[in-house]
C-alpha positions as CSV (number, residue, x, y, z in Angstrom):
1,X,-35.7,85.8,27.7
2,X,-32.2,87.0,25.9
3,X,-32.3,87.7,22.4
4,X,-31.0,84.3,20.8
5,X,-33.7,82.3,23.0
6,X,-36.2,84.9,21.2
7,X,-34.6,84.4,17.7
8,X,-34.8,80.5,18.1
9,X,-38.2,80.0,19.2
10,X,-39.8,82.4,16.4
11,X,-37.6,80.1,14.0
12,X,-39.3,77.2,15.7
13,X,-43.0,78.8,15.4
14,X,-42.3,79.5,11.8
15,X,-41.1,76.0,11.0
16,X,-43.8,74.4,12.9
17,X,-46.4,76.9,11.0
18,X,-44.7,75.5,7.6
19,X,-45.0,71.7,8.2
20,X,-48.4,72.0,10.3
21,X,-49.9,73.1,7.2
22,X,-48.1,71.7,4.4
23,X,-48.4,67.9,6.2
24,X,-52.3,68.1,6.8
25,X,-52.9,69.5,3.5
26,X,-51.2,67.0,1.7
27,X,-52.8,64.6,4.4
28,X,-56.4,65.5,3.4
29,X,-55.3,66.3,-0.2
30,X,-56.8,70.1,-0.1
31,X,-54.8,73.0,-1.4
32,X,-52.9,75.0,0.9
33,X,-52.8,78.9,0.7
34,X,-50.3,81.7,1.7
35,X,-53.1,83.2,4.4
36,X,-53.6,79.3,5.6
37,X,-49.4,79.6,6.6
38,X,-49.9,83.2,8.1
39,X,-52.8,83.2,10.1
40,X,-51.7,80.0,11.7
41,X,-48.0,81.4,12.1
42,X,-50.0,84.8,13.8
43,X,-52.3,82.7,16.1
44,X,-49.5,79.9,17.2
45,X,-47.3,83.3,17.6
46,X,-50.1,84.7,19.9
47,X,-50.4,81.4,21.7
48,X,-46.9,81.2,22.6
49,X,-46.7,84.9,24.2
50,X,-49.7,83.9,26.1
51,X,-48.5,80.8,27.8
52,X,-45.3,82.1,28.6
53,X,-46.9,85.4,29.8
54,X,-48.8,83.9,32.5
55,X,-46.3,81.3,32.9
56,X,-48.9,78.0,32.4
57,X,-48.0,74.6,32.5
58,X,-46.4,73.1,29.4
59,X,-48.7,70.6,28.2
60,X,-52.0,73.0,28.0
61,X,-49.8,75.0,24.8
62,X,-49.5,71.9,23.5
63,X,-53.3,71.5,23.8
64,X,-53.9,75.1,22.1
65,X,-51.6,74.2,19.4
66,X,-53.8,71.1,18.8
67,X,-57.0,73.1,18.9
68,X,-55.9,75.7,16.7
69,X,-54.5,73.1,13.7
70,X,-58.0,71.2,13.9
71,X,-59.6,74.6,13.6
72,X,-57.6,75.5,10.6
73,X,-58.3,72.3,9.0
74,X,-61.9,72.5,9.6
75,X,-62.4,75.6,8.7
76,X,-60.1,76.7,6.3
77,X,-59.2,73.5,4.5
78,X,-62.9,72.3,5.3
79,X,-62.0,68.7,5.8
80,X,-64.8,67.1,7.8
81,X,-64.4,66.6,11.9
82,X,-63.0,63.4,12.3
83,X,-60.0,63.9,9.5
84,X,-59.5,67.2,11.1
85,X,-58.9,65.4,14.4
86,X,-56.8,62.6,13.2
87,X,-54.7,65.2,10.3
88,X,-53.9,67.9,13.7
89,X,-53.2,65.0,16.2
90,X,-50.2,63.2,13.3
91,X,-49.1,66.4,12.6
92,X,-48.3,67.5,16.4
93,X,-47.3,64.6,17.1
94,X,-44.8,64.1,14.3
95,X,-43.4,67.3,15.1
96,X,-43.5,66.6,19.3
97,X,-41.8,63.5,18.1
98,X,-39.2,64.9,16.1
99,X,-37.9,67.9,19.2
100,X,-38.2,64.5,21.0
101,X,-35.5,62.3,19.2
102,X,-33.6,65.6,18.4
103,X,-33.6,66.8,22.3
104,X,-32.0,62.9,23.3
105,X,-28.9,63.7,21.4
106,X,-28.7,67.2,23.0
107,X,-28.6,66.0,26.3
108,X,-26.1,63.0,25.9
109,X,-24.0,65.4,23.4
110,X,-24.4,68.8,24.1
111,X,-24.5,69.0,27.9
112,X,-20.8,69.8,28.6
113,X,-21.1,72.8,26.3
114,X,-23.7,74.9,28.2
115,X,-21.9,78.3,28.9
116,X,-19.9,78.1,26.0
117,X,-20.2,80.3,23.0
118,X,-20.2,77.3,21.1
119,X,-23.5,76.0,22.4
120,X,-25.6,78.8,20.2
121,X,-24.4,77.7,17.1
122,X,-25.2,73.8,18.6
123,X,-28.4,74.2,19.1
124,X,-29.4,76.3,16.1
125,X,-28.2,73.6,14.1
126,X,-30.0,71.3,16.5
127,X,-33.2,72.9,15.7
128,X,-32.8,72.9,12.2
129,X,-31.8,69.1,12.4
130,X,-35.6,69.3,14.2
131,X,-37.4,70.1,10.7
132,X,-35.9,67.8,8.8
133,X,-36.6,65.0,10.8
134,X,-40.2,66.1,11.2
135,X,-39.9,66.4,6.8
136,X,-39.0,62.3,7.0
137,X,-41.4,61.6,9.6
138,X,-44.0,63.6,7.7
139,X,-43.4,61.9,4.5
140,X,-43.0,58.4,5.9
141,X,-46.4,59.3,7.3
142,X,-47.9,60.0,4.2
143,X,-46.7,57.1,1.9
144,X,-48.4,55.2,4.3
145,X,-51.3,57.4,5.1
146,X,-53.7,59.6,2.6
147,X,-57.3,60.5,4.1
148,X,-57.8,61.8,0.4
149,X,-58.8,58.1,-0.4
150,X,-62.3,56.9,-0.6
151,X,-62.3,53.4,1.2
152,X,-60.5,55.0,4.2
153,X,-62.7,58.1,4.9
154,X,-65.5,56.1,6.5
155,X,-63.1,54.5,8.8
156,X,-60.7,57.6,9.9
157,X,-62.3,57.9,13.5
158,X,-60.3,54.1,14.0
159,X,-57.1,56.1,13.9
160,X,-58.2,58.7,16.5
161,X,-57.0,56.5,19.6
162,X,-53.7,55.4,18.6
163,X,-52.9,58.6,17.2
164,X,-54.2,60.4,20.8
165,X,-52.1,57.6,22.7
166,X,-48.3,58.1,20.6
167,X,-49.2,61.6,20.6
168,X,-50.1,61.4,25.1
169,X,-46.8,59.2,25.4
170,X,-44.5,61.4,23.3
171,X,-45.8,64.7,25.3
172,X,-45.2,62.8,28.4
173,X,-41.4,61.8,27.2
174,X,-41.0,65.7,26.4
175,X,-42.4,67.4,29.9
176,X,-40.4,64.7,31.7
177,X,-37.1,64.4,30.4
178,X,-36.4,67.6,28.4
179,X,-37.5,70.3,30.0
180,X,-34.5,72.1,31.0
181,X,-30.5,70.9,29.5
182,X,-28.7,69.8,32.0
183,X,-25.2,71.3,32.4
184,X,-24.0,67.6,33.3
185,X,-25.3,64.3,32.5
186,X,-24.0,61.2,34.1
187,X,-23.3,58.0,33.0
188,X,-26.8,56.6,33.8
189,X,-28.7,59.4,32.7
190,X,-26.7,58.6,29.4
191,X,-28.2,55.7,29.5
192,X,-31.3,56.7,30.3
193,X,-31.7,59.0,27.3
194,X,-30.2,56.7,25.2
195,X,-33.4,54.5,25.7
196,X,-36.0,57.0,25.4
197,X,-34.3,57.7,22.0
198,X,-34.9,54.3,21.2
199,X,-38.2,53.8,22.4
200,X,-38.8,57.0,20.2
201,X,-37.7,55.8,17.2
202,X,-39.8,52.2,18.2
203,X,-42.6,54.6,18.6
204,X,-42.4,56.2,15.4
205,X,-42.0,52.7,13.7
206,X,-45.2,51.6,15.4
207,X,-47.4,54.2,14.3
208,X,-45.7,53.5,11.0
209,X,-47.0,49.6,11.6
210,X,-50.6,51.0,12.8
211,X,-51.2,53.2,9.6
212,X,-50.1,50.8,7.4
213,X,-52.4,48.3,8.9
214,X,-55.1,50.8,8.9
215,X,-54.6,51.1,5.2
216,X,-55.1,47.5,4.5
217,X,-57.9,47.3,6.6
218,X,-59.8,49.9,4.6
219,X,-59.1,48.1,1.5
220,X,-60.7,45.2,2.9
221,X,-63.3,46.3,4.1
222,X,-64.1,48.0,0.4
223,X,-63.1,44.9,-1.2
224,X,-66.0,43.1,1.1
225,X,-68.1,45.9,-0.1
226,X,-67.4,45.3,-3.9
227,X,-67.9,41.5,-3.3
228,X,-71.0,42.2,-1.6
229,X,-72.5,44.4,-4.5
230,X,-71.1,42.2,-6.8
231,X,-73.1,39.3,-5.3
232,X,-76.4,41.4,-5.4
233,X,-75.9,42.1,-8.8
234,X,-75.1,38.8,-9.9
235,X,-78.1,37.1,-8.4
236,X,-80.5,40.1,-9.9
237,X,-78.5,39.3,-13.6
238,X,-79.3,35.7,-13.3
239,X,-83.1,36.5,-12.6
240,X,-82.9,39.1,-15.7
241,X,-81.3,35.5,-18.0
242,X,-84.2,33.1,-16.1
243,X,-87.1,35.4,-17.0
244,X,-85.8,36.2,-20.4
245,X,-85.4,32.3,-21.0
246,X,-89.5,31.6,-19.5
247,X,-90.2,34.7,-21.9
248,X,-88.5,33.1,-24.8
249,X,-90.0,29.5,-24.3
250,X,-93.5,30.9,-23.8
251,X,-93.4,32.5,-27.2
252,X,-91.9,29.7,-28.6
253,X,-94.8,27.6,-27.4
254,X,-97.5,30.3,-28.6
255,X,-96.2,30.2,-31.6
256,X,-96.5,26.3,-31.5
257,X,-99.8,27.0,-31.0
258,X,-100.6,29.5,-33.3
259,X,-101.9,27.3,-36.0
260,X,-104.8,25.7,-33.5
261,X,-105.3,29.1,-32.8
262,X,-106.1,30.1,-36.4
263,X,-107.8,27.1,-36.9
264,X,-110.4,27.6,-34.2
265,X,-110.8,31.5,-34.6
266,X,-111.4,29.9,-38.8
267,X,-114.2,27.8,-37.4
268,X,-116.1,30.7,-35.1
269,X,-115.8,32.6,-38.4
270,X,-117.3,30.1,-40.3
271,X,-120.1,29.7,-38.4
272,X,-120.5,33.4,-38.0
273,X,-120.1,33.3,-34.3
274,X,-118.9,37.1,-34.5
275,X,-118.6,37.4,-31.0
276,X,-116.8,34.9,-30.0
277,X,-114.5,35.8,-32.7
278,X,-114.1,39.1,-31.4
279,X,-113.6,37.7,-27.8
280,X,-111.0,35.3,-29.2
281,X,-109.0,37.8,-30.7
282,X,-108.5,40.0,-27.7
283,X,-107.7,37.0,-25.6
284,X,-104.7,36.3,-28.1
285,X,-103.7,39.8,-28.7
286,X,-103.8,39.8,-24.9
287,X,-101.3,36.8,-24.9
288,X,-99.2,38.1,-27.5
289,X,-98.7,41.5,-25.9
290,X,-97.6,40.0,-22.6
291,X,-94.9,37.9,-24.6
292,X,-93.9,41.2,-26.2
293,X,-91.4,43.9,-24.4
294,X,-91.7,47.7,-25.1
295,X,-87.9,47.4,-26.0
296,X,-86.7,45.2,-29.0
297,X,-83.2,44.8,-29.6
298,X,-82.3,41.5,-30.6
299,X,-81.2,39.9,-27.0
300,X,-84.0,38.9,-24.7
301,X,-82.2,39.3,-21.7
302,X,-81.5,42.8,-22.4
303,X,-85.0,43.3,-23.5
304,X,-86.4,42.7,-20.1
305,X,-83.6,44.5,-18.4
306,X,-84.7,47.6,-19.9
307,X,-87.9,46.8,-19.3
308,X,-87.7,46.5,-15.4
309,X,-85.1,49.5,-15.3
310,X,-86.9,52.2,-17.1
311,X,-90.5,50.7,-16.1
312,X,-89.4,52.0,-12.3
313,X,-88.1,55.0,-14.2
314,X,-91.3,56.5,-15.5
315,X,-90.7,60.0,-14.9
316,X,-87.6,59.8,-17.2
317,X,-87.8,59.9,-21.2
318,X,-86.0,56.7,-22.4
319,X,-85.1,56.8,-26.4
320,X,-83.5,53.3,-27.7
321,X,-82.2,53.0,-30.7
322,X,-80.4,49.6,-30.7
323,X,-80.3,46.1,-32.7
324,X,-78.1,44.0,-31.0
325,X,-76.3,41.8,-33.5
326,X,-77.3,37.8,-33.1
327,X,-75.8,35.3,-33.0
328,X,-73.3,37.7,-31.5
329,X,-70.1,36.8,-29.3
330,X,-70.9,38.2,-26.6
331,X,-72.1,36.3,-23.2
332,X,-75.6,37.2,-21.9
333,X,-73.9,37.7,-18.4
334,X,-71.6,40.0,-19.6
335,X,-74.5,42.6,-21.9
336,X,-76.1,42.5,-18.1
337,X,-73.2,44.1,-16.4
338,X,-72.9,46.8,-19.1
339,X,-76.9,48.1,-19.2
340,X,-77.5,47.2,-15.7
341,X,-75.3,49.2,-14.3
342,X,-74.9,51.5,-16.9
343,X,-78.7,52.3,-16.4
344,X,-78.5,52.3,-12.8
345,X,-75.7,55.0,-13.1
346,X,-78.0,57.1,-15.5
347,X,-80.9,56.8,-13.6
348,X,-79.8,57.8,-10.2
349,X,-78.1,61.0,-12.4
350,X,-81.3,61.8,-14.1
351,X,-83.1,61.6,-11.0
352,X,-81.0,64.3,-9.3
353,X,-81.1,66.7,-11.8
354,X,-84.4,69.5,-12.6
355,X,-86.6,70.0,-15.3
356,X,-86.1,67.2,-18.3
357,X,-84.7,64.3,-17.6
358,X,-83.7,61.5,-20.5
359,X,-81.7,58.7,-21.4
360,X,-80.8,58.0,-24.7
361,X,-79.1,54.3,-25.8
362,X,-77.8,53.8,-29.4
363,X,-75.5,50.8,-30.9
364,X,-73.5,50.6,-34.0
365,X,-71.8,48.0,-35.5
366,X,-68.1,48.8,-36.6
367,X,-66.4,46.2,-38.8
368,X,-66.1,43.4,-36.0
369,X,-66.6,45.8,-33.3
370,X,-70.1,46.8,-31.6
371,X,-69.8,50.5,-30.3
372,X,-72.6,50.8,-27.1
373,X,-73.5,54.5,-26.3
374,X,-75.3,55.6,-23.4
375,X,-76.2,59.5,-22.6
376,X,-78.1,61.1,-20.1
377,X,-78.9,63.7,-18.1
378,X,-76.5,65.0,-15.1
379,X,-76.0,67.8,-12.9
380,X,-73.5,70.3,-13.9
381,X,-71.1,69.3,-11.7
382,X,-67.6,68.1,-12.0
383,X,-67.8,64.0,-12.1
384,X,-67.0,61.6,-9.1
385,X,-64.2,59.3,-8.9
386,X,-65.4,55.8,-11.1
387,X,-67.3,53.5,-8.7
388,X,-67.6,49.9,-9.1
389,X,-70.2,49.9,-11.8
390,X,-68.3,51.9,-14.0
391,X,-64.9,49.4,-13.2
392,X,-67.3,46.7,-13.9
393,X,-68.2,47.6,-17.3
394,X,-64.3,48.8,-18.2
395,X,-63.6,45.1,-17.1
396,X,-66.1,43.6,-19.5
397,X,-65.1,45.8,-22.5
398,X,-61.5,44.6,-21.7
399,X,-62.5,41.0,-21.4
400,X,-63.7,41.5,-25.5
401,X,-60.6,43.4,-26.8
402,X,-62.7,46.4,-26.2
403,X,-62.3,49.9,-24.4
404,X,-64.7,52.3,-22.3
405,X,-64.6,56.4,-22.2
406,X,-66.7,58.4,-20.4
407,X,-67.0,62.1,-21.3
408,X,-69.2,64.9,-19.6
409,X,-70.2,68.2,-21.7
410,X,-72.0,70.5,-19.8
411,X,-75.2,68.8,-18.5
412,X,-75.0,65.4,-20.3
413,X,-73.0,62.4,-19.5
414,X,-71.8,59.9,-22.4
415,X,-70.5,56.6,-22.1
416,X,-69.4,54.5,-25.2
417,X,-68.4,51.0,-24.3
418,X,-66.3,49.3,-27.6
419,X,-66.5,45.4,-28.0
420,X,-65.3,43.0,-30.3
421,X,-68.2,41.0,-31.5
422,X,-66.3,38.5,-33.6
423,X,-64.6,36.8,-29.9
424,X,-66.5,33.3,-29.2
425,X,-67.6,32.8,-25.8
426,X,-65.4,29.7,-26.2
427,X,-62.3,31.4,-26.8
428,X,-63.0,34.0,-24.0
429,X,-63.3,31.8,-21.2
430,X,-60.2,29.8,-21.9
């Protein structure tokens, strides 16, 4: 191997090293590191004078190089196995991709200068014309493409296929057709290069298509998700507002009743029937308490959902210091979203954290605005991206003229939901 052939393929290793890395950590959305660039640069380096040592077949370097980028993102970058697989197979075969396109104009263009001087300086700018293609591939890629996102993570092992198959086809194109540059090219093989550089470019454009689809596919499948737990949460809402309602309409009617009540416990008084007095009385008291709820803040409906919430809940301390303002303009349905899953969240953060657990729930009113505050318990952890409960109750403070912050200070988690309790339900809906 002469010295310029040397010079250009360590410029191709070190190129390769540089968009190996920087595409799949952008890909995964982990941050790269200098000794991420340099031990891949050292092991591709290694892989290379191996190959060519022992004078192997083409395609199993290409398999190393594949192996070693997975390896790097598993280990160093620590991406889990399947976006390792799918982050090394786009990146190689962006890069195979872009020596591909790059190699079809060398053969119809540069084939008449091989033993000139002329040629070096050809195909040095050739391979720097290599990098920036792979830099546009790369970043086509990843407007369409970021395994950083929630809704796509489950899914990534879809992309694993079509991904192996451009990758197989592209290889294929490269051990076939480009091997060696011919020092003269007919008029056919013109055009016979001339279509693999279209089918190429067809190829990148359909695994621009496939990603792209990929994308919205994830997003539906979340969306069917949300709907899903939207559904669930709207049926268990309405049986919070029907069992308030029975609740409600049973007191009522005890309270109907109350007077006959009187009256008869007056007459077992009055005819100093002590025990049956006594009996009475705990048979109303035991009426009266299973009216009552061990919460009492105005709203019925939010009375029993913090009584079925924290009743599961027993191992946490509760403190609620509330008085929901009534009549106030606020829609049952809506009150529901906010505590239940603003409850749910706290709960299942309480429960993961040791030693005291607690959830505290205070309201104040504020001119014409009601301020909800909700603090618990959490691990000292940074917080996860807002899931659908917490987008839920943003879109209910929103619906009143209201906003929502979430704040965590060390090992406690607030959440203040503002509303405007002088909106009629009348004018909301319209």
């Amino acid at each position: 191997m002469d010295y310029f052939s040397l010079c250009l393929d360590g410029l191709c290793l070190l190129g390769l090293s540089a968009v190996h890395i920087a595409f799949v950590s952008r890909l995964t959305g982990k941050k790269q590191k200098i000794w991420h660039f340099v031990i891949y640069f050292f092991l591709l380096c290694t892989i290379q004078w191996f190959f060519t040592t022992f004078d192997f077949h083409d395609v199993l370097p290409v398999g190393a190089e594949l192996l070693l980028l997975y390896s790097v993102s598993r280990l160093a970058l620590q991406n889990r196995r399947f976006v390792s697989w799918a982050a090394a197979i786009l990146a190689v075969y962006i890069s195979q991709l872009s020596f591909g396109i790059v190699n079809s104009v060398e053969v119809i263009l540069f084939s008449r200068m091989v033993g000139k001087k002329l040629l070096y300086l050809l195909l040095l700018l050739a391979t720097l014309s290599v990098f920036a293609v792979c830099a546009c591939c790369c970043g086509a890629v990843l407007k369409c493409l970021s395994l950083t996102e929630d809704p796509q993570m489950p899914y990534v092992g879809l992309l694993l296929f079509p991904g192996l198959f451009f990758f197989a086809a592209e290889l294929y194109i490269l051990q076939t057709s480009y091997s060696v540059l011919p020092s003269y090219i007919s008029l056919g093989e013109i055009g016979k290069h001339s279509a693999l550089f279209v089918m190429q470019i067809l190829g990148l454009a359909a695994l621009l298509c496939t990603l792209y689809a990929y994308r919205h596919i994830c997003h539906s499948f979340q969306t069917q998700a949300a709907l899903r737990s939207l559904e669930q949460a709207t049926q268990a809402q309405k049986n919070y507002i029907a069992e308030a309602q029975m609740r409600y309409e049973q007191t009522m009617a005890f309270r109907h009743d109350i007077a006959n009540h009187l009256s008869v416990l007056n007459g077992l008084l009055n005819h100093e029937e002590l025990d049956e007095s006594k009996a009475y009385l705990n048979k109303m008291k035991t009426v009266s308490t299973s009216l009552s709820f061990p919460y009492q803040t105005g709203n019925p409906v939010v009375d029993i959902l913090l009584s079925e919430k924290l009743g599961l809940a027993k191992e946490i301390t509760a403190e609620i210091s509330l008085l929901l303002p009534r009549p106030c303009g606020i829609e049952d349905f809506d009150l529901c979203v906010i505590f239940a899953n603003a409850l749910d969240n706290a709960i299942n953060a309480c429960r993961l954290t040791e030693g005291v657990k607690s959830i505290r729930i205070s309201g104040e009113r504020q001119g014409d605005f009601y301020m909800l505050a909700f603090e618990n318990t959490c691990l000292d952890e940074p917080l996860p991206p807002a899931g659908i409960g917490l987008s839920n109750i943003k879109s209910v403070a929103e619906k009143y003229d209201g906003a929502m912050l979430t704040e965590k200070v060390g090992q406690r988690f607030f959440l203040n939901v503002l509303l405007n309790i002088s909106l009629h339900p009348e004018s909301i809906s319209e």
